[in-house]
C-alpha positions in Angstrom: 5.5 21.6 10.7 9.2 20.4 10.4 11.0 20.6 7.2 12.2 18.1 5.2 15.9 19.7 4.8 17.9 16.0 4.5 15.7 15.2 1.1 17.5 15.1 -1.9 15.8 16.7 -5.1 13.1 14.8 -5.9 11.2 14.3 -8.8 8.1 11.6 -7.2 6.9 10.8 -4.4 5.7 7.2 -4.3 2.9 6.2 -1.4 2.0 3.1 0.4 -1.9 2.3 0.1 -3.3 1.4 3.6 -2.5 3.2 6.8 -0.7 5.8 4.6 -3.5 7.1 2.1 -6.2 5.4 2.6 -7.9 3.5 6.0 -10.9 0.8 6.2 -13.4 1.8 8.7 -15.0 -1.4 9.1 -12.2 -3.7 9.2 -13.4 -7.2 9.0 -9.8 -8.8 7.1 -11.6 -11.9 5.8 -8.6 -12.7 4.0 -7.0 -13.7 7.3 -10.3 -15.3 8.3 -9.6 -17.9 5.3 -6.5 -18.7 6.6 -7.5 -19.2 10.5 -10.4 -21.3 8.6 -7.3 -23.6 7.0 -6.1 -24.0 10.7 -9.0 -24.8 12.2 -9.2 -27.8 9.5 -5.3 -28.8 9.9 -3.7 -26.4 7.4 -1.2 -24.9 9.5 0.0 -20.8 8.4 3.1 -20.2 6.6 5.6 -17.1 5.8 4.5 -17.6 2.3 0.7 -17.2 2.9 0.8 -13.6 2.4 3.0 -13.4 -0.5 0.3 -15.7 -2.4 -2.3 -13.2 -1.3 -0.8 -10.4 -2.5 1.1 -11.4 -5.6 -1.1 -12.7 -7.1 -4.9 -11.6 -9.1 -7.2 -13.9 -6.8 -11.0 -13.1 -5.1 -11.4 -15.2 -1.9 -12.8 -18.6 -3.9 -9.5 -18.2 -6.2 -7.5 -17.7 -3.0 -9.4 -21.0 -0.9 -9.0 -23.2 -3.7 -4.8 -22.2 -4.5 -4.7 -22.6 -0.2 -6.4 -25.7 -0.6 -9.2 -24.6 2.0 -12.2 -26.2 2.0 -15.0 -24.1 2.9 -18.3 -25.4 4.0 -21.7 -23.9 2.7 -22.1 -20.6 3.3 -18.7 -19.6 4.7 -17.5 -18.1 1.3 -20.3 -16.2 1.2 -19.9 -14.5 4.8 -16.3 -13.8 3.7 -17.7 -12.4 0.4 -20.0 -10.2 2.3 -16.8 -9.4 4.9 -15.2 -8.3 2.2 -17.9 -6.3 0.6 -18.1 -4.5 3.4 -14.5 -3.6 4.2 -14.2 -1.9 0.6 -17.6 0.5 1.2 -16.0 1.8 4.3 -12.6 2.8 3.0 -11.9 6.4 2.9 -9.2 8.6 2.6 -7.2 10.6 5.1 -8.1 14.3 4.8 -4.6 14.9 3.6 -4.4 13.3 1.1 -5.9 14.9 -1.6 -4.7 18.2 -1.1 -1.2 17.5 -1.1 -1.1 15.2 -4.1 -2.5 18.5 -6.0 0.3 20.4 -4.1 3.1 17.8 -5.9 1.3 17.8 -8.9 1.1 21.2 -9.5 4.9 21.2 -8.2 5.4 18.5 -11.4 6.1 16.3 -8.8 5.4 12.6 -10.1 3.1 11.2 -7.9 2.8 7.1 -7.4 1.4 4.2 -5.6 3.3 1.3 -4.4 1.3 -1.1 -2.2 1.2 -5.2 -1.1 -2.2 -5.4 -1.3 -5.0 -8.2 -2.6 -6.7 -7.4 -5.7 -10.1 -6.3 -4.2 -8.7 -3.3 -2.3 -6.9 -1.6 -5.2 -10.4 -0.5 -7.2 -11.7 1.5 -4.5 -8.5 3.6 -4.3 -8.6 4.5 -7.7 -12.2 5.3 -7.4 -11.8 7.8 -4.5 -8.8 9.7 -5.9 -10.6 12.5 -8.1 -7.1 12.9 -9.9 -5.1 9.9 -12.1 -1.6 9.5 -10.8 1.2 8.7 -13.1 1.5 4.5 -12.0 -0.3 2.2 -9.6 2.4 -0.4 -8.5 0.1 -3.1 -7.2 1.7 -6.1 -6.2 -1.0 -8.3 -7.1 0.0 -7.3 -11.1 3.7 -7.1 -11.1 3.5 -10.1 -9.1 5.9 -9.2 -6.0 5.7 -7.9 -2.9 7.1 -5.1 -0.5 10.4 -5.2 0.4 11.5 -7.4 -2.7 13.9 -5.3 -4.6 12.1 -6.0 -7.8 8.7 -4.3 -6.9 11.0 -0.9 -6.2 12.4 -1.5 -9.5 9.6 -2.1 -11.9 7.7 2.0 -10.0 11.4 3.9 -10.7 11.3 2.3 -14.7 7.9 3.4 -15.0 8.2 6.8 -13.4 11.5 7.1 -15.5 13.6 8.1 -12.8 16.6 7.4 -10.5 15.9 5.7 -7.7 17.6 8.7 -5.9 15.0 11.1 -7.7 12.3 8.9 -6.1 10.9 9.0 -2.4 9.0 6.7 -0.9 6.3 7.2 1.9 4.7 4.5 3.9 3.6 2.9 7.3 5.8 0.2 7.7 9.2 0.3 8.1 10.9 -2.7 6.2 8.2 -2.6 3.2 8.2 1.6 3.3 11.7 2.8 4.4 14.6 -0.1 4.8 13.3 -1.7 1.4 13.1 1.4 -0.5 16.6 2.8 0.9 18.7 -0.4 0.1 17.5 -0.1 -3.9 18.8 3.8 -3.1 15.2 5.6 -3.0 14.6 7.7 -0.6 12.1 7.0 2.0 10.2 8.5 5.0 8.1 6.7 7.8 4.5 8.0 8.1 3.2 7.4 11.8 -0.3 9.2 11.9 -0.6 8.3 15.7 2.6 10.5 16.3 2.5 13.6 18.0 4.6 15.9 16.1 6.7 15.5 12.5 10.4 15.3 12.7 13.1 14.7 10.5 13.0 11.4 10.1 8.8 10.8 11.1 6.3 12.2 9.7 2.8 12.2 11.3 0.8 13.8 8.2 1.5 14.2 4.6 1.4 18.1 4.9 5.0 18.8 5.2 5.4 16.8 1.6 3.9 20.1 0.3 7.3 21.5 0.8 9.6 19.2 -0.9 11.1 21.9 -3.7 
């Protein structure tokens, strides 16, 4: 298990949601089904699909009709039940649990920061048998991972520095390069990775450590 030795003190640890806490087993994304739907009927993608997704409070009729998507009878139901089904299968990683008690009983602050649609942040909260100290869901503060202002609004309400804070995650310009240019400090997650190093981590275990 390496150590952590170029941390500064911390005082929270701030987590990505998907692919860093939490996985869906039955992966169906019929978010991204809406949109190849709007292609198929001449609505071509853009960068800003996403960012309407996520920053915003939407279910898939909310989302078709701000897209302008027309759906023909019966599609938004299959999404609907795409959907349904992608939140009974998510779980948590094995990890996770016990080393959020390990920071917590540390008094470690311990936070969520995720770019997410508002369906998937529920059954998070539901599997988690502890409360954390703030949810940063984009879909409520209404911007996304790696806007400055998402890193912002989680340091204010953890009251701290962003020095103090450090963020973990699975993607390296939302989790690491986004967090470390407001001054957090950040560490990629790769769970697929053989070994943790300084700089990579392939579990949460060597978190346990941080003071």
């Amino acid at each position: 298990m390496a150590k952590l030795d170029g941390l500064r003190k911390i005082h929270a640890v701030v987590f990505d949601v998907y692919g860093t806490i939490a996985q869906i087993n039955d992966k169906r994304s019929p978010f991204s089904k809406l949109l190849k739907l709007g292609e198929e009927r001449g609505r071509p993608r853009t960068e800003e699909d996403a960012r309407i997704l996520m920053a915003r409070s939407m279910d898939l009729r909310d989302a078709a009709a701000v897209l302008q998507i027309e759906l023909a009878p019966g599609e938004l139901d299959e999404l609907e039940r795409d959907l349904s089904r992608e939140v009974e299968s998510i779980s948590l990683y094995p990890d996770v649990v016990p080393t959020i008690r390990a920071l917590q009983a540390q008094g470690i602050k311990v936070a969520l920061c995720s770019n997410l649609a508002a369906a998937y942040a529920p059954p998070i909260q539901a599997l988690l048998p502890m409360p954390l100290d703030y949810y940063g869901w984009s879909f409520e503060l209404n911007v996304i991972k790696p806007e400055r202002k998402i890193y912002e609004y989680v340091c204010e309400a953890l009251g701290c520095s962003p020095h103090q804070v450090l963020m973990v995650g699975d993607t390296q310009a939302a989790d690491v390069d986004g967090p470390r240019a407001f001054g957090m400090q950040s560490m990629l997650l790769n769970r697929r990775a053989t070994s943790s190093t300084k700089n990579l981590l392939n579990s949460l275990e060597p978190l346990i450590d941080l003071v």
